[in-house]
N, C-alpha and C positions, 0 to 999 in steps of 0.2 A: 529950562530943564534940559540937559544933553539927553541924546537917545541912549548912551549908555545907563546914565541914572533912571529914566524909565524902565527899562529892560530890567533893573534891577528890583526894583518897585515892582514890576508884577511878576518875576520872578520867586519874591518875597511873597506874594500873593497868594501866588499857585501850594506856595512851599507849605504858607499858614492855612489853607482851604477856602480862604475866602474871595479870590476874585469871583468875580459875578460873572457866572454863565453866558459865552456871547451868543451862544444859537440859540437862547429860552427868551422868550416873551416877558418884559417884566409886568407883573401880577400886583395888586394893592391887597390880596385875601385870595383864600384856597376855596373850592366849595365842597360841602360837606363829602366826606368818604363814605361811599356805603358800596361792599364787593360782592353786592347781589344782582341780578340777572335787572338788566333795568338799571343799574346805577351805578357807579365812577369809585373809579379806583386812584387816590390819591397816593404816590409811589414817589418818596425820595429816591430820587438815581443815584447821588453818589459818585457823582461823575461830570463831566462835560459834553455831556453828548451833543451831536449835530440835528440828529434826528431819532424819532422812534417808530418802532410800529408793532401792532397790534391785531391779529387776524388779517394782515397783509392792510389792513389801512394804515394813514401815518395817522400820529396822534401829537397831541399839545403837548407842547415843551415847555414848561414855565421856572420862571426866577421868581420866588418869594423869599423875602430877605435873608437875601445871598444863596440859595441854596437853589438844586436846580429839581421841578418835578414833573412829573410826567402824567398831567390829567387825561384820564382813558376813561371811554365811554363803552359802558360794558353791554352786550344787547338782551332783551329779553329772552330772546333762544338761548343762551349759554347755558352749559351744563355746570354744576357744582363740581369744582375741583381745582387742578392747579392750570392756571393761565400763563402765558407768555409774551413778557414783551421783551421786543428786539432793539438795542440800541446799537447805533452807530456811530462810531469815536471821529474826531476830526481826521484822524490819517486811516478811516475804511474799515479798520479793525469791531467787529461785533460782540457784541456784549449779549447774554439772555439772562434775563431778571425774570422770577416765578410769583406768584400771588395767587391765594386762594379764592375764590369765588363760593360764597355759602348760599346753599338755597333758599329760594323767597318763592312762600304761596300766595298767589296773587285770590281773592275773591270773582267770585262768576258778576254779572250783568246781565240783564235780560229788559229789553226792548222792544216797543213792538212799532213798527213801520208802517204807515198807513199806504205810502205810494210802493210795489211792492218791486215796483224797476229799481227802486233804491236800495232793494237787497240783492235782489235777480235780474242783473240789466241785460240788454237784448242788444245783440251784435251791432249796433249802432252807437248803441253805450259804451260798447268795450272798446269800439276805434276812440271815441273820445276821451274816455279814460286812460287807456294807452298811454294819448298821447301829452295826456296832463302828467302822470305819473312819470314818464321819461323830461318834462320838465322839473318837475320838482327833485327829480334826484338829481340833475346837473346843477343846479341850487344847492342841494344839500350833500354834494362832493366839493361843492370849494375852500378853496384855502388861499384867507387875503394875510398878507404878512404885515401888510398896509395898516393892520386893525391893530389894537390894543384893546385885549380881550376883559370883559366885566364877570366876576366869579361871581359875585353877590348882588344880584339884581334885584329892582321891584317889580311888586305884582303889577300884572300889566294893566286890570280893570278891577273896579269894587265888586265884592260878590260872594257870596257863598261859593265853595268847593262843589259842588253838586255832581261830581264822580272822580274820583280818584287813577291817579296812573298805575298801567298792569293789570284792570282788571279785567278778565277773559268773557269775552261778548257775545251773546248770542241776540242777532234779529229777528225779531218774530220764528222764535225758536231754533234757530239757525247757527252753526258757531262760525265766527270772525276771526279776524287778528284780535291780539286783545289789543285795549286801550291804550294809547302811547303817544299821550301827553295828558293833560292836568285839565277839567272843565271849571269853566266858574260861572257859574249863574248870575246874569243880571237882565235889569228889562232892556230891550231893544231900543238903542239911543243910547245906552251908555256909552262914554270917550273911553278906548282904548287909549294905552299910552306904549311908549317904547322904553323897556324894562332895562335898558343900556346902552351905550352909544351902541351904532351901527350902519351897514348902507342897507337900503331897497335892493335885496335881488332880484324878487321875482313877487308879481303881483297876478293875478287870476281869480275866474269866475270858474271853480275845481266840481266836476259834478257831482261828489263825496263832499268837496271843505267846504262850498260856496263858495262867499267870497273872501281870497285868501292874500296874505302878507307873507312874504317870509325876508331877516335880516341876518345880514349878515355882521357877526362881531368879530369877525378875526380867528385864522390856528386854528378850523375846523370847527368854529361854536356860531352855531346857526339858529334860531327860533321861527316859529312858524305862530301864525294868528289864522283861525279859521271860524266860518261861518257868520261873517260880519255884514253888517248892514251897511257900512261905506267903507270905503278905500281912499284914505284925505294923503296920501301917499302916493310920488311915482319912482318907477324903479332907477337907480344909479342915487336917489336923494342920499344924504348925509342925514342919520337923523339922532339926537341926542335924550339921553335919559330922561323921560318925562314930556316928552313932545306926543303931543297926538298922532296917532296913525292912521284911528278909522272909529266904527263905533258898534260897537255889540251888534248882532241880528240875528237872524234865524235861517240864514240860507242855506242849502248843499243837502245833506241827509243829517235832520234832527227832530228831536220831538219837543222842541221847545228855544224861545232864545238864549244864547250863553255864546260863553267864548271858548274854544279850542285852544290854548296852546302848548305848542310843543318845543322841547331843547335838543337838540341834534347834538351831539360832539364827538368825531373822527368818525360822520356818517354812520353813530348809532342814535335813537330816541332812548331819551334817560331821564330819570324823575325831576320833573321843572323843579320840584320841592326843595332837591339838595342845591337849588343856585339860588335861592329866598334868603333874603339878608335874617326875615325875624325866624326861620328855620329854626326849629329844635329837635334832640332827637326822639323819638317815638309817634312823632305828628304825622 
């Protein structure tokens, strides 16, 4: 094929709408939309953009057959109203796209703590925590382009849902952040598994998560596992859909064993729910 006849070809391409996105991540599935405080904004651009962002973070670029969109991780805090995201054209030129965001009332929790440094910890506490929390968010700022990202994943462990994401927590009477990620009840020994390909970023003994996982999948979508009883995982591993990682327990701050996990995407926490393959809506 001469370079002329290429040139002509996706010139033809551009013309019909359908060359495929070269700055978007190709996608095999979208994951669920929901434009509530806590959950993803699934947003045809309409465009070819290079990049996006969102609240001054960058956000997911994705190609899903042929068309280019822009998965944005909307945060708990966000106010009901019109949102902003900014795209940026190959030749620098900026683009702002609007979306509504509707309110979601999350339900209260209440807890009660028996060790009470795990609600009120004591200046030795806080260095440690500090310095766990400045690790996990350099973790949950990355962006591997390396990855090829999974929308519809599996649940990570067998188990009942035994608290739901969002909802607003108080310890031993106390209010918290609310909950933000997804709990699932199992007995201690249960195999954790990895709910889509990804690496080992960051593994730890967290004095909140226990003992904790976090993977990365690529374009800003990150998971966390928390409060487990092993870590069969080290960090840089490669590890694919369905491979063990570790096994349920009870460590960090909790009132029972289960698993913790949580979905990161463009460094917000969002409903692990809307990235569940058997997902439906009103669940």
């Amino acid at each position: 094929m001469t370079i002329r006849r290429f040139l002509s070809l996706v010139l033809a391409g551009s013309l019909l709408g359908i060359l495929i996105p070269a700055h978007a991540v190709p996608v095999s599935s979208l994951p669920t939309s929901s434009m509530v405080p806590g959950g993803v904004a699934v947003i045809a651009t309409g465009t070819n953009a290079v990049s996006g962002k969102y609240r001054d973070n960058r956000v997911m670029l994705a190609e899903y057959e042929g068309e280019q969109y822009a998965i944005i991780g909307i945060p708990l805090s966000a106010r009901p109203g019109s949102h902003q995201l900014t795209l940026t054209a190959p030749g620098g030129a900026t683009e702002t796209l609007s979306f509504t965001v509707t309110d979601k009332q999350y339900v209260e929790q209440r807890l009660t703590i028996t060790n009470d440094r795990q609600v009120n910890p004591n200046n030795e506490d806080m260095v440690r925590i500090n310095r766990e929390t400045a690790e996990m968010n350099t973790a949950f700022a990355s962006w591997d382009e390396s990855l090829e990202p999974v929308m519809q994943m599996l649940v990570p462990t067998e188990g009942p849902r035994s608290s739901s994401f969002g909802l607003r927590r108080f310890f031993n009477d106390q209010p918290r952040a609310p909950h933000s990620g997804m709990d699932i009840a199992a007995p201690e020994g249960t195999p954790i598994y990895a709910p889509a390909p990804g690496i080992i970023k960051a593994t730890g003994d967290y004095f909140f998560n226990g003992n904790t996982i976090i993977i990365d999948h690529g374009h800003g979508l990150i998971t966390l596992y928390c409060h487990m009883n092993t870590i069969d995982v080290e960090v840089g591993a490669r590890v694919e859909a369905g491979e063990q990682i570790g096994k349920v327990g009870q460590t960090g701050r909790v009132t029972g064993p289960h698993l913790h996990w949580s979905i990161n995407l463009n460094n917000v926490r969002v409903d692990p729910a809307l990235f569940i393959a058997e997902f439906t809506a009103g669940e």
